[in-house]
Structures are given as structure tokens and as C-alpha cells.
mmCIF file as Biopython writes it, N, C-alpha, C and O atoms, coordinates in Angstrom:
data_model
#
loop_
_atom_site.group_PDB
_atom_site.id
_atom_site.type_symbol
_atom_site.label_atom_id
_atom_site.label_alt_id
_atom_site.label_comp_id
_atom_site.label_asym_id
_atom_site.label_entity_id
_atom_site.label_seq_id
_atom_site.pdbx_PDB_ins_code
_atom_site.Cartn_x
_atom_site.Cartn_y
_atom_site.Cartn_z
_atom_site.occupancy
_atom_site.B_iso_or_equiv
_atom_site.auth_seq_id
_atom_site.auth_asym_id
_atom_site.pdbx_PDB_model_num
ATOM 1   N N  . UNK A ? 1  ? -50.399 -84.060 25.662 1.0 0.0 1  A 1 
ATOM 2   C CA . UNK A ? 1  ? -51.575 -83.308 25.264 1.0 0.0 1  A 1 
ATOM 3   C C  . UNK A ? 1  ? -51.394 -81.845 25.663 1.0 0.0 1  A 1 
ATOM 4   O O  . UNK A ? 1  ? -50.572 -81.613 26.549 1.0 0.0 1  A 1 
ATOM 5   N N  . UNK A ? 2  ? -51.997 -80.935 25.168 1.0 0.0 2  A 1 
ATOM 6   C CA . UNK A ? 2  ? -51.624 -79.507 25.260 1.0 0.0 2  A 1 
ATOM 7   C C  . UNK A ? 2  ? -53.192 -79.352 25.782 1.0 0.0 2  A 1 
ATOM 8   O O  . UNK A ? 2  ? -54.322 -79.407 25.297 1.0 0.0 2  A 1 
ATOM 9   N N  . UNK A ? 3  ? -52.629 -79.147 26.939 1.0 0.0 3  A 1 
ATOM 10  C CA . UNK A ? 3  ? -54.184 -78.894 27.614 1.0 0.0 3  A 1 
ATOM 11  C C  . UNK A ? 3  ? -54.448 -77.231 27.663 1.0 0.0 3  A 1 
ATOM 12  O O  . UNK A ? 3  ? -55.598 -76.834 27.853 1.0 0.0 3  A 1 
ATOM 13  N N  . UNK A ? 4  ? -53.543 -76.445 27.518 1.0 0.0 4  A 1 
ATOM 14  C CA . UNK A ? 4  ? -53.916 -74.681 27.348 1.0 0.0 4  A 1 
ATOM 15  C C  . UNK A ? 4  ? -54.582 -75.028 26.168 1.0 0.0 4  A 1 
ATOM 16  O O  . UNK A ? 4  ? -55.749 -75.357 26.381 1.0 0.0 4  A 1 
ATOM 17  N N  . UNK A ? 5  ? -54.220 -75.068 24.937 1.0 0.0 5  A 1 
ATOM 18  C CA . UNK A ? 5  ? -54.632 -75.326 24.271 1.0 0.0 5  A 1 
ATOM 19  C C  . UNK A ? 5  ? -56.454 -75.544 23.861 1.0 0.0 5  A 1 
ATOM 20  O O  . UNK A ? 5  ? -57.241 -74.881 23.184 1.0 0.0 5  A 1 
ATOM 21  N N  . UNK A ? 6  ? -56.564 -76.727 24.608 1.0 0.0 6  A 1 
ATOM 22  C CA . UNK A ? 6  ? -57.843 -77.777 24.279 1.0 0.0 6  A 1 
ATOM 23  C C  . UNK A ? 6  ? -59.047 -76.683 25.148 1.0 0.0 6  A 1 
ATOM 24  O O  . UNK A ? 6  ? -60.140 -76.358 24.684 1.0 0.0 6  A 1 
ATOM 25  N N  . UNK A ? 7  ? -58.244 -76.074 27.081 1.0 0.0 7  A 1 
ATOM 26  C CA . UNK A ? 7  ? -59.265 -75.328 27.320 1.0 0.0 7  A 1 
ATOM 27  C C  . UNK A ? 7  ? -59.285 -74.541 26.614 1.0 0.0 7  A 1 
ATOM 28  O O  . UNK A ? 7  ? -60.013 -74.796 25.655 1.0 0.0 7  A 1 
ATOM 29  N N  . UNK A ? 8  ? -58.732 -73.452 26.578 1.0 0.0 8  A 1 
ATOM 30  C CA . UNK A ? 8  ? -58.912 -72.247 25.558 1.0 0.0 8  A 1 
ATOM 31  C C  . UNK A ? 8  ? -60.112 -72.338 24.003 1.0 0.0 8  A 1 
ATOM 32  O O  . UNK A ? 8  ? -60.827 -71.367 23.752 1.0 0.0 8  A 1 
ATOM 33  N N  . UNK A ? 9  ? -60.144 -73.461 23.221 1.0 0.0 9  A 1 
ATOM 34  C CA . UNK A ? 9  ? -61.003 -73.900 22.273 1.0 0.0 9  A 1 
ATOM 35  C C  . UNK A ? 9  ? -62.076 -74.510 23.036 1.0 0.0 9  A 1 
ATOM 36  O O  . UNK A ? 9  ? -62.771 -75.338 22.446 1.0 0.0 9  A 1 
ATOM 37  N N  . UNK A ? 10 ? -62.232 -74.343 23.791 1.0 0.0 10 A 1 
ATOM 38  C CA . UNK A ? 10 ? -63.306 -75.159 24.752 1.0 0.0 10 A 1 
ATOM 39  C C  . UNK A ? 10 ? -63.961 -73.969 25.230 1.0 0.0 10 A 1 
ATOM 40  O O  . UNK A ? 10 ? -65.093 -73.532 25.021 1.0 0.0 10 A 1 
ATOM 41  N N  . UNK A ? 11 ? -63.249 -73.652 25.740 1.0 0.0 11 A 1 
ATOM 42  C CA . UNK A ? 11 ? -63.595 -71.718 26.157 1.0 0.0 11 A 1 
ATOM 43  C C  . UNK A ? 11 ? -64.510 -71.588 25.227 1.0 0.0 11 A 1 
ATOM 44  O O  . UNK A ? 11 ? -65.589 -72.168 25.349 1.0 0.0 11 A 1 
ATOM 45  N N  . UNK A ? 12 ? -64.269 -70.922 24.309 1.0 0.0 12 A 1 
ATOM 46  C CA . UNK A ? 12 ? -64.406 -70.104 23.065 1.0 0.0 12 A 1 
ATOM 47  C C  . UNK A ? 12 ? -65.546 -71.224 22.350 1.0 0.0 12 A 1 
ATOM 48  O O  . UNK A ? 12 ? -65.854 -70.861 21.214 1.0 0.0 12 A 1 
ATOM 49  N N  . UNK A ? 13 ? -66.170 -72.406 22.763 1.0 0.0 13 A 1 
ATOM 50  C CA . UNK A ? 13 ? -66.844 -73.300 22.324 1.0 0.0 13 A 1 
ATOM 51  C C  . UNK A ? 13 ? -67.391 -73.408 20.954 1.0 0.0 13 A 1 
ATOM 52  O O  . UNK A ? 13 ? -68.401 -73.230 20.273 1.0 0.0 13 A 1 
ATOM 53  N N  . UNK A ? 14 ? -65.643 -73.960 20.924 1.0 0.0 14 A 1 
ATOM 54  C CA . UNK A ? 14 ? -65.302 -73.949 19.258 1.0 0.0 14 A 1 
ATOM 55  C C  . UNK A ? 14 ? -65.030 -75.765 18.945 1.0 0.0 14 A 1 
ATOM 56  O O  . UNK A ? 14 ? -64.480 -76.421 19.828 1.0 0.0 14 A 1 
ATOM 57  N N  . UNK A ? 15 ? -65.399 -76.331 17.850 1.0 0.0 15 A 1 
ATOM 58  C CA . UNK A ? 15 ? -64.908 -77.761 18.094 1.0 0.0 15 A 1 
ATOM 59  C C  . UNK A ? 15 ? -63.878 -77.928 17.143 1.0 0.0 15 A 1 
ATOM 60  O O  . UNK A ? 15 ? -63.720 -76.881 16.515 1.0 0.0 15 A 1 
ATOM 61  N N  . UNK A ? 16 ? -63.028 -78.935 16.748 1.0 0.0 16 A 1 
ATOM 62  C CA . UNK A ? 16 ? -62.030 -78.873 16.267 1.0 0.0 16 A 1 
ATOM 63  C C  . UNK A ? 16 ? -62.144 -78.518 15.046 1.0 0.0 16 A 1 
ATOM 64  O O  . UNK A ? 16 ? -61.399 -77.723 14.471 1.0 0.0 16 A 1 
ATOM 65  N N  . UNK A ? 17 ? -63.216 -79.167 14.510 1.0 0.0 17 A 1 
ATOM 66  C CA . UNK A ? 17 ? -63.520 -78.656 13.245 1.0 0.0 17 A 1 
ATOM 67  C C  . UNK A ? 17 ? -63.631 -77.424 12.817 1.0 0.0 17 A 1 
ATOM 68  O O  . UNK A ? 17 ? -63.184 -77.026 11.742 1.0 0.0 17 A 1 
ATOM 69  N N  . UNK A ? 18 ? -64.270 -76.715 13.685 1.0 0.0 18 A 1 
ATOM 70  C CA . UNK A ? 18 ? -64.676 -74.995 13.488 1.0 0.0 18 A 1 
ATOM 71  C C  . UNK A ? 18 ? -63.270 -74.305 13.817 1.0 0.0 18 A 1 
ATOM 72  O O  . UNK A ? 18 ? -62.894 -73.203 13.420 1.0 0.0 18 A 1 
ATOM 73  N N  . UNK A ? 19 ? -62.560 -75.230 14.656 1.0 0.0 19 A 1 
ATOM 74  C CA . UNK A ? 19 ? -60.965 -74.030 14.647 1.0 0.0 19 A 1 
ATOM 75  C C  . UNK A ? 19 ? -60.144 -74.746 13.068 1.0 0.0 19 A 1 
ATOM 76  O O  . UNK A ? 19 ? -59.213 -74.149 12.529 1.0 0.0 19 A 1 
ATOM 77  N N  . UNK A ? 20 ? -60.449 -75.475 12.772 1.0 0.0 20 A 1 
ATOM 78  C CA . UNK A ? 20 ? -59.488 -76.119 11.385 1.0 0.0 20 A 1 
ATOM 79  C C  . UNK A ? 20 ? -59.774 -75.325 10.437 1.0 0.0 20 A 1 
ATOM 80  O O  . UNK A ? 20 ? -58.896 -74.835 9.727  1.0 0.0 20 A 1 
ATOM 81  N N  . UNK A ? 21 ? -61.306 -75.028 10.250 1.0 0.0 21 A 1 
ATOM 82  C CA . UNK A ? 21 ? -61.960 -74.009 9.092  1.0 0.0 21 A 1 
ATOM 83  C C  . UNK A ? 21 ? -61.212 -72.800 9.290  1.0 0.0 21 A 1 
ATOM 84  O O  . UNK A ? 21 ? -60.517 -72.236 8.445  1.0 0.0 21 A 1 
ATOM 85  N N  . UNK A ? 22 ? -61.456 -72.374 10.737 1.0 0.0 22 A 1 
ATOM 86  C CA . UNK A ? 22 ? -60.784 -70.986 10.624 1.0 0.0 22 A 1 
ATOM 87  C C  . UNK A ? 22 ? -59.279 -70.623 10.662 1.0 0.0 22 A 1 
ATOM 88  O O  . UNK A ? 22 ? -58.831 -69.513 10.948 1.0 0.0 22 A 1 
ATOM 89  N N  . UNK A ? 23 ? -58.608 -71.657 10.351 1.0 0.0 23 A 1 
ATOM 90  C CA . UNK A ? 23 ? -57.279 -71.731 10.223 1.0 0.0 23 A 1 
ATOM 91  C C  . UNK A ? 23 ? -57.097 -72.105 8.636  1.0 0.0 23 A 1 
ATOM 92  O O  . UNK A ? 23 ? -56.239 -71.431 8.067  1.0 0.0 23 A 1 
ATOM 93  N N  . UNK A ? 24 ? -57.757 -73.049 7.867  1.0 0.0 24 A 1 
ATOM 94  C CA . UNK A ? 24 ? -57.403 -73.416 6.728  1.0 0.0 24 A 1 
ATOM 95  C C  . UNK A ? 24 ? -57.022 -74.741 7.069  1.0 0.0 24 A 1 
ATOM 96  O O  . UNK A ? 24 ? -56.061 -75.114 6.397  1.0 0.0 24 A 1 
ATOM 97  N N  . UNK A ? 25 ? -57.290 -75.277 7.587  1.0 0.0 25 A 1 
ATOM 98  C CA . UNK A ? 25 ? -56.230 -76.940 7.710  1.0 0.0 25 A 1 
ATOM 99  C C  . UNK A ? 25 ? -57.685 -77.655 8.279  1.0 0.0 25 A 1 
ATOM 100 O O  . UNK A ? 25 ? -58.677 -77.119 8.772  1.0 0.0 25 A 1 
ATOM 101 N N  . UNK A ? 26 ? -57.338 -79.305 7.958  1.0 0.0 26 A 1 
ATOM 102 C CA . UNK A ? 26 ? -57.336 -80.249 8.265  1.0 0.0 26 A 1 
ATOM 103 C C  . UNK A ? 26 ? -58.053 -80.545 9.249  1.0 0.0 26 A 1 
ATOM 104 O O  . UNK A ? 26 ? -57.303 -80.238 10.176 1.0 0.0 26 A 1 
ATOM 105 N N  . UNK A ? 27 ? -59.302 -81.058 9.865  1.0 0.0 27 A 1 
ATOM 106 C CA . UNK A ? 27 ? -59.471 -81.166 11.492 1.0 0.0 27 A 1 
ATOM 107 C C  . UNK A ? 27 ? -58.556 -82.177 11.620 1.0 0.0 27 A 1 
ATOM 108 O O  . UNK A ? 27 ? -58.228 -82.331 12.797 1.0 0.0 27 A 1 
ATOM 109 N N  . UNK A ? 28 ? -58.151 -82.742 11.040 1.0 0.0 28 A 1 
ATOM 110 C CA . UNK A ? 28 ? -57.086 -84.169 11.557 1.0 0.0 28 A 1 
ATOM 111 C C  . UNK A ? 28 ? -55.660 -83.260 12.080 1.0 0.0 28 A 1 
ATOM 112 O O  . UNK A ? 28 ? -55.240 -83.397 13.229 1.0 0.0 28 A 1 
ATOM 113 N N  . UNK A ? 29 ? -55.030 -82.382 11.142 1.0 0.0 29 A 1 
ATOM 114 C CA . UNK A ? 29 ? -54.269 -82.162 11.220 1.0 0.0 29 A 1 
ATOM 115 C C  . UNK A ? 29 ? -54.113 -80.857 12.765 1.0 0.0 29 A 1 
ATOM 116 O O  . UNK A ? 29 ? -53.014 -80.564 13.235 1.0 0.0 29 A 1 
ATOM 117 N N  . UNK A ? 30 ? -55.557 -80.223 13.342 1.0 0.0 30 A 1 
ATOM 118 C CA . UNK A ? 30 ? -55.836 -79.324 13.958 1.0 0.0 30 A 1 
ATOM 119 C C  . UNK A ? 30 ? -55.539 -80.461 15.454 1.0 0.0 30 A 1 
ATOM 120 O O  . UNK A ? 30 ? -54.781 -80.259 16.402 1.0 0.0 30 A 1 
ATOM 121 N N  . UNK A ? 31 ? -56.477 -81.689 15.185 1.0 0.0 31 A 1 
ATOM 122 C CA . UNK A ? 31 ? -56.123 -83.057 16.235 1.0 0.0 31 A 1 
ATOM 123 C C  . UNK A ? 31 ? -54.984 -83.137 16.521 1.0 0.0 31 A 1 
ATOM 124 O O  . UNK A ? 31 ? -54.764 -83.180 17.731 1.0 0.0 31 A 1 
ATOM 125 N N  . UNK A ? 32 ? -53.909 -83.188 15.684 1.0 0.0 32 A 1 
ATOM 126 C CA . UNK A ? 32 ? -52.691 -83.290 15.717 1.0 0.0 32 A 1 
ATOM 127 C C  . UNK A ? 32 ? -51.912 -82.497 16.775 1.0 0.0 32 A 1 
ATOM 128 O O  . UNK A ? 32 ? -51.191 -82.789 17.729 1.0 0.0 32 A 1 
ATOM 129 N N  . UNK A ? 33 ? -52.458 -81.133 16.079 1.0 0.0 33 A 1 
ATOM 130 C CA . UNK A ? 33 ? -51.596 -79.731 17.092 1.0 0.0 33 A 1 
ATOM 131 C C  . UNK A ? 33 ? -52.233 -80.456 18.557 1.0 0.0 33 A 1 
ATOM 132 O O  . UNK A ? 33 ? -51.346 -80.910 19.280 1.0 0.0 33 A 1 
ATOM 133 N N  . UNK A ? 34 ? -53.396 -80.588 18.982 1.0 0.0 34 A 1 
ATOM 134 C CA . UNK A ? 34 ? -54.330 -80.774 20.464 1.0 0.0 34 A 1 
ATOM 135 C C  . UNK A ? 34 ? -52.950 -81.728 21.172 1.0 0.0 34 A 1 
ATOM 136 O O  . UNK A ? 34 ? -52.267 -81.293 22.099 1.0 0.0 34 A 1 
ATOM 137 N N  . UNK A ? 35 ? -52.758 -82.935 20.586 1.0 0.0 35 A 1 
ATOM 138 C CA . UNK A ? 35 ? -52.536 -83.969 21.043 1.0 0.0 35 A 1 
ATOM 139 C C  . UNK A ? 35 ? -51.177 -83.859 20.776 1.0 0.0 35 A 1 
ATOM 140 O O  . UNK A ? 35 ? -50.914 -85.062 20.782 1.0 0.0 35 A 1 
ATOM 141 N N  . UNK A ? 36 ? -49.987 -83.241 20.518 1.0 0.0 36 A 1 
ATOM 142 C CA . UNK A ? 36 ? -49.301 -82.881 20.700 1.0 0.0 36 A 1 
ATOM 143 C C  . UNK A ? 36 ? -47.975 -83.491 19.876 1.0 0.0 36 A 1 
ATOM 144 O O  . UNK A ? 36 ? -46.772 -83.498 20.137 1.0 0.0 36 A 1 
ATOM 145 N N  . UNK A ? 37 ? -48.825 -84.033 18.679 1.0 0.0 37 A 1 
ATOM 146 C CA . UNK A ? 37 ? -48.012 -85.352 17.728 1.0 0.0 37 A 1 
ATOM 147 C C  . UNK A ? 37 ? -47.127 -84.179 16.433 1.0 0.0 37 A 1 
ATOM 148 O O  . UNK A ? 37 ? -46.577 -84.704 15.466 1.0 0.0 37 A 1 
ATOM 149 N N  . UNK A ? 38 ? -47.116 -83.102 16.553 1.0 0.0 38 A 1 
ATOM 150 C CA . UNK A ? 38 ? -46.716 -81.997 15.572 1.0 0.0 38 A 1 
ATOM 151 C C  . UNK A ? 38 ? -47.088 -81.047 15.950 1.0 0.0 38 A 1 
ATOM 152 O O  . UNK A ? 38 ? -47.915 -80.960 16.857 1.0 0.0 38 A 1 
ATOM 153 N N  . UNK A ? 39 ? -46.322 -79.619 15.060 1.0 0.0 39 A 1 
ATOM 154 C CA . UNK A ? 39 ? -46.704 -78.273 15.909 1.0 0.0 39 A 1 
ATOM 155 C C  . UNK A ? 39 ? -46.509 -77.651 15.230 1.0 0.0 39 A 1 
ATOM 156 O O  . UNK A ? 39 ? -45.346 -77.591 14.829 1.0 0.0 39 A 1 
ATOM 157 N N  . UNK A ? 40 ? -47.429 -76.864 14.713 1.0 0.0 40 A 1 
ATOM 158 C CA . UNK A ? 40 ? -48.158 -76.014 13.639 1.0 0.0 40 A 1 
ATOM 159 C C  . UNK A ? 40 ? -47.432 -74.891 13.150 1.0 0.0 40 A 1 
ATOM 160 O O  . UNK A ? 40 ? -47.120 -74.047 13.990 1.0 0.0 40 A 1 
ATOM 161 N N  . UNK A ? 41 ? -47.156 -74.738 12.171 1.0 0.0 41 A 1 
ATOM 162 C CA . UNK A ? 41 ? -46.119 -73.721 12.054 1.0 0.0 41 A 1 
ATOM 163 C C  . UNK A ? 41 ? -46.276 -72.471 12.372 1.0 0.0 41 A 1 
ATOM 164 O O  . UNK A ? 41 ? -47.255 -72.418 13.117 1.0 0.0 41 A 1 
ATOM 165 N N  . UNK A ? 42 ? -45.881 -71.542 12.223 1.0 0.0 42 A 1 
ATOM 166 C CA . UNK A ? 42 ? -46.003 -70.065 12.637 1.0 0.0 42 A 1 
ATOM 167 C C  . UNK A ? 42 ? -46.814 -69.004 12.889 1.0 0.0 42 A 1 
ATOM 168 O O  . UNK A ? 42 ? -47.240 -68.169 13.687 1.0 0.0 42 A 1 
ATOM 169 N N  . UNK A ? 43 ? -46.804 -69.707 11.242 1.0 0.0 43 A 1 
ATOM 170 C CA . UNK A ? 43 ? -48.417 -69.149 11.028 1.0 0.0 43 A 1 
ATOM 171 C C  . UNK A ? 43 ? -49.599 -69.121 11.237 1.0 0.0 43 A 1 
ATOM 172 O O  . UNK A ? 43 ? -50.421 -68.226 11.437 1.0 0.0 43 A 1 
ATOM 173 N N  . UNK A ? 44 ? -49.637 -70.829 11.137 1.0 0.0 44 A 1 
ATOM 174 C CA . UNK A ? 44 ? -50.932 -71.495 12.027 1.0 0.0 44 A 1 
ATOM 175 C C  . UNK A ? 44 ? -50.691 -71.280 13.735 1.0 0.0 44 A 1 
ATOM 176 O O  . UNK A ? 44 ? -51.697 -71.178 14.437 1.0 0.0 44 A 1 
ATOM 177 N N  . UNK A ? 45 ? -49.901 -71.242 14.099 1.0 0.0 45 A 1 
ATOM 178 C CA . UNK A ? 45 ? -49.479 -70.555 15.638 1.0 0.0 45 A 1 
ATOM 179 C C  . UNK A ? 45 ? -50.104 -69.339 15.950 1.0 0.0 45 A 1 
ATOM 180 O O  . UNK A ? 45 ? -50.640 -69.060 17.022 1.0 0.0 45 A 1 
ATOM 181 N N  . UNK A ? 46 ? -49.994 -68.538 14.828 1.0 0.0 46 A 1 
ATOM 182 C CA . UNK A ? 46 ? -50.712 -67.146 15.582 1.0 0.0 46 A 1 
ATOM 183 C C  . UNK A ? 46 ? -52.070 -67.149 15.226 1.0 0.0 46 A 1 
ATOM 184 O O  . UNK A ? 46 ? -52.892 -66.599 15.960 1.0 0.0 46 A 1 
ATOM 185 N N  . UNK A ? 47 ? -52.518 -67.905 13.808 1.0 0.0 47 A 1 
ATOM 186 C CA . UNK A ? 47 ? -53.614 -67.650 13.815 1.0 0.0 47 A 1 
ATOM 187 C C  . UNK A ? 47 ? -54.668 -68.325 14.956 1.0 0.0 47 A 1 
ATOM 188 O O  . UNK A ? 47 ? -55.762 -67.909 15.339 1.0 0.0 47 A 1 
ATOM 189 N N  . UNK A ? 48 ? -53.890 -69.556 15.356 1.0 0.0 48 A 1 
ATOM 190 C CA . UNK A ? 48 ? -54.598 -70.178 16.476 1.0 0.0 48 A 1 
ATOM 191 C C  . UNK A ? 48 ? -54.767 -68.815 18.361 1.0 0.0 48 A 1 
ATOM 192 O O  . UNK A ? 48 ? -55.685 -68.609 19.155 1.0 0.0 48 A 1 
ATOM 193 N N  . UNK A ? 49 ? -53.375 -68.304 18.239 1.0 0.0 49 A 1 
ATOM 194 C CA . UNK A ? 49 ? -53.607 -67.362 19.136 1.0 0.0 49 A 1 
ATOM 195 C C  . UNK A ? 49 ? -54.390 -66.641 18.908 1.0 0.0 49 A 1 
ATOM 196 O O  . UNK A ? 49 ? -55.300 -67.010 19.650 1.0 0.0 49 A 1 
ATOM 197 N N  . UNK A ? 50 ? -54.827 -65.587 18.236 1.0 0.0 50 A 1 
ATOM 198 C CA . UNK A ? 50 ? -55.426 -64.740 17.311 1.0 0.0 50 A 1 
ATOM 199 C C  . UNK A ? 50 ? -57.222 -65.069 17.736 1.0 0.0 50 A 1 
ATOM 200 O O  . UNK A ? 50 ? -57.971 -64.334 18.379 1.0 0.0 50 A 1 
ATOM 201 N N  . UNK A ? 51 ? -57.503 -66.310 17.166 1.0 0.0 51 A 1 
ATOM 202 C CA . UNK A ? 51 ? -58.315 -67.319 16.707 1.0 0.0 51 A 1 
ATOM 203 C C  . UNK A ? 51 ? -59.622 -66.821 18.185 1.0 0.0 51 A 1 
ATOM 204 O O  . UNK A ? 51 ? -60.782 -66.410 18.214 1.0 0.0 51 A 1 
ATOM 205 N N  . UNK A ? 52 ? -58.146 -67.308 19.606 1.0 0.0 52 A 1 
ATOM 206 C CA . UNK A ? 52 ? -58.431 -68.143 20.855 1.0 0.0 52 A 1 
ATOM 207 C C  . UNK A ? 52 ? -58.128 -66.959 21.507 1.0 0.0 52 A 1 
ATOM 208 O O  . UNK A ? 52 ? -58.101 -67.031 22.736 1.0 0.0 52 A 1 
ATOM 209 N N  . UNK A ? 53 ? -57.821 -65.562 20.838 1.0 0.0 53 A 1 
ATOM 210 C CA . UNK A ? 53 ? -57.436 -64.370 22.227 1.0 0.0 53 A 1 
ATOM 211 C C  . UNK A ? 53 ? -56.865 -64.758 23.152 1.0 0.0 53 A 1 
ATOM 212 O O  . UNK A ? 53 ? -57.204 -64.447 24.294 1.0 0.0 53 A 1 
ATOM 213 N N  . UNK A ? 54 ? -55.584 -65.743 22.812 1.0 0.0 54 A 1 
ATOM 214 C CA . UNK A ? 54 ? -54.250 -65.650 23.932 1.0 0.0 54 A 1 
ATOM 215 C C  . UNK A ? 54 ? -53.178 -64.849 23.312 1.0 0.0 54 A 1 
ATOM 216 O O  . UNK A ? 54 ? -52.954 -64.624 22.123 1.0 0.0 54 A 1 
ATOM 217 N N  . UNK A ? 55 ? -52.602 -64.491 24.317 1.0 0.0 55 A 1 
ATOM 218 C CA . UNK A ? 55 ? -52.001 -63.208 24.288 1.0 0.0 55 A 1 
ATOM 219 C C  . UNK A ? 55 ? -50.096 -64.226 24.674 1.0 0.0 55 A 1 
ATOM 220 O O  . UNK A ? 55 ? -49.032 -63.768 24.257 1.0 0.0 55 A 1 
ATOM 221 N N  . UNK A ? 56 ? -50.193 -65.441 25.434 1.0 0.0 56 A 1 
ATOM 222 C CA . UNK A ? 56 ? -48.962 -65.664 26.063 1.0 0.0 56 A 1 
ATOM 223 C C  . UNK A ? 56 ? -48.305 -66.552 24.778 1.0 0.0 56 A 1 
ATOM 224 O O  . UNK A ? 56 ? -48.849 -66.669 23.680 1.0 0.0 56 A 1 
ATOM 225 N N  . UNK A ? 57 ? -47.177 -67.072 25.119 1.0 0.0 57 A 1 
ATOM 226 C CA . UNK A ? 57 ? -46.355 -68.215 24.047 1.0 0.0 57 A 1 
ATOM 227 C C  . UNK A ? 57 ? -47.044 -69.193 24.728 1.0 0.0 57 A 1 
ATOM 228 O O  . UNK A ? 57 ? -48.088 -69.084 24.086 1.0 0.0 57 A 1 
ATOM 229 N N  . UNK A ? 58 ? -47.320 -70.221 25.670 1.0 0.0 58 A 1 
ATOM 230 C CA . UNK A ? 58 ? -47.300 -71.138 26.616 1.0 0.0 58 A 1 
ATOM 231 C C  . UNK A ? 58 ? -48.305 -72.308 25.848 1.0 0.0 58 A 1 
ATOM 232 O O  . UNK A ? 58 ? -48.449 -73.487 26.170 1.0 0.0 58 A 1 
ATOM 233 N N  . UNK A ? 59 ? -48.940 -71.559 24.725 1.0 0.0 59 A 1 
ATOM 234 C CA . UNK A ? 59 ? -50.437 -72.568 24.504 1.0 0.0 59 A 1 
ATOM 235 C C  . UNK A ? 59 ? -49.969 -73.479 24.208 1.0 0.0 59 A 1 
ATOM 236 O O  . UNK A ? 59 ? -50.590 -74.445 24.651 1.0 0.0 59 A 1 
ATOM 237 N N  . UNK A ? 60 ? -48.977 -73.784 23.543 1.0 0.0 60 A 1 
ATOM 238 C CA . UNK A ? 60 ? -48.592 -74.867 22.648 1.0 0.0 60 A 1 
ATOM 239 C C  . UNK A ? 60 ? -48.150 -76.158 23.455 1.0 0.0 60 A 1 
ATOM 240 O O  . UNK A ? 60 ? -48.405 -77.290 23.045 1.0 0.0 60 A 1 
ATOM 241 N N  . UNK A ? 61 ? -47.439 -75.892 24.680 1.0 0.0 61 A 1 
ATOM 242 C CA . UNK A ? 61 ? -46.704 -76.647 25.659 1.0 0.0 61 A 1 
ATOM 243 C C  . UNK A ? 61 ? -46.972 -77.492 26.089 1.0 0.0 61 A 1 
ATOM 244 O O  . UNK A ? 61 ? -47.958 -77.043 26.673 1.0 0.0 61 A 1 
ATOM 245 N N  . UNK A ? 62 ? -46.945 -78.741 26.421 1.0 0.0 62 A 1 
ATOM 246 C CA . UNK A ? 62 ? -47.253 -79.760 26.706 1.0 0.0 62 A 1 
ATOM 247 C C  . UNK A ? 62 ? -47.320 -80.115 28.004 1.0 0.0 62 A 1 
ATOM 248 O O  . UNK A ? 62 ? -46.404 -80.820 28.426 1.0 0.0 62 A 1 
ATOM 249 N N  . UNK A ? 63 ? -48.422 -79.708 28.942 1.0 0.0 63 A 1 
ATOM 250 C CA . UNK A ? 63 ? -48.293 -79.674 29.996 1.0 0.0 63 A 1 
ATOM 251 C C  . UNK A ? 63 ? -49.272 -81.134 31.508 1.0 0.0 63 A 1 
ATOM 252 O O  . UNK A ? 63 ? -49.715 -81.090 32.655 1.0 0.0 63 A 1 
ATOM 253 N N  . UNK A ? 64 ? -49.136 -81.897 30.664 1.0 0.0 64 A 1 
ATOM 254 C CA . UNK A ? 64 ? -49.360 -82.825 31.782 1.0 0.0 64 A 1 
ATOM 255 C C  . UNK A ? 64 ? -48.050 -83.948 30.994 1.0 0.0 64 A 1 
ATOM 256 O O  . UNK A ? 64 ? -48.293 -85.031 30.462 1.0 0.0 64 A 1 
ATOM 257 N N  . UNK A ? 65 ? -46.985 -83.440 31.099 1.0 0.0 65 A 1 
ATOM 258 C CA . UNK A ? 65 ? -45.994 -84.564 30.662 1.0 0.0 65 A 1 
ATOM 259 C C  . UNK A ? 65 ? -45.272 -84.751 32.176 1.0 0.0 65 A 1 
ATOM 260 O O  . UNK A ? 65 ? -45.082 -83.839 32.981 1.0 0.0 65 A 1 
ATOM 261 N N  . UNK A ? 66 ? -44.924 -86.160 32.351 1.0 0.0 66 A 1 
ATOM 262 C CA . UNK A ? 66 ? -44.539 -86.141 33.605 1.0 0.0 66 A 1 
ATOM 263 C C  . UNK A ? 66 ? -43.114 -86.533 34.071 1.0 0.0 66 A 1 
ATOM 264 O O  . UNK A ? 66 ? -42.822 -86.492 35.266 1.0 0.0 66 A 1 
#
């Protein structure tokens, strides 16, 4: 699970749905990026940075893998 990620849209108290709209995609496919089953291409990468005012690479990372 990409937990930068999930806080950051949590932050910004956005639900998945409302970040899918503002990306153009899928809430399934927005689920997808969260949970860490695929990874959004480039484009959808920045617009998610963009989106969420992160500034680092790190969001994407999968960080409770053990």
C-alpha cells in the first residue's frame, strides 16, 4: 500500500473518486495506484503530484512492505 500517497489525499480531503475525476481515470483504476497493484503512468504521476502539492518522487513507494 502506498501510504504517502493515501495520507496526502486524505490531507487534501479528497476521496478517491474526486482524485479519479481530477485526473481523468477510473476510481477503480485511482484504487489501483493507492494499493499498489499498478502505477500510473507519467502523466497521471504528475498530475497526481500537482493534484496533492507534493513536491518529492517518494509518493508512489510502497512503504509498509516488509
Amino acid at each position: 500500500m502506498r501510504t504517502n500517497l493515501i495520507q496526502r489525499r486524505k490531507a487534501k480531503k479528497f476521496s478517491q473518486e474526486q482524485m479519479a475525476k481530477k485526473i481523468g481515470i477510473e476510481r477503480s483504476t485511482y484504487s489501483g495506484y493507492e494499493l499498489g497493484y499498478f502505477n500510473p503512468s507519467m502523466k497521471n504521476a504528475l498530475k497526481i503530484k500537482e493534484i496533492l502539492g507534493y513536491t518529492k518522487d517518494d509518493i508512489f513507494l510502497n512503504t509498509d512492505v516488509s
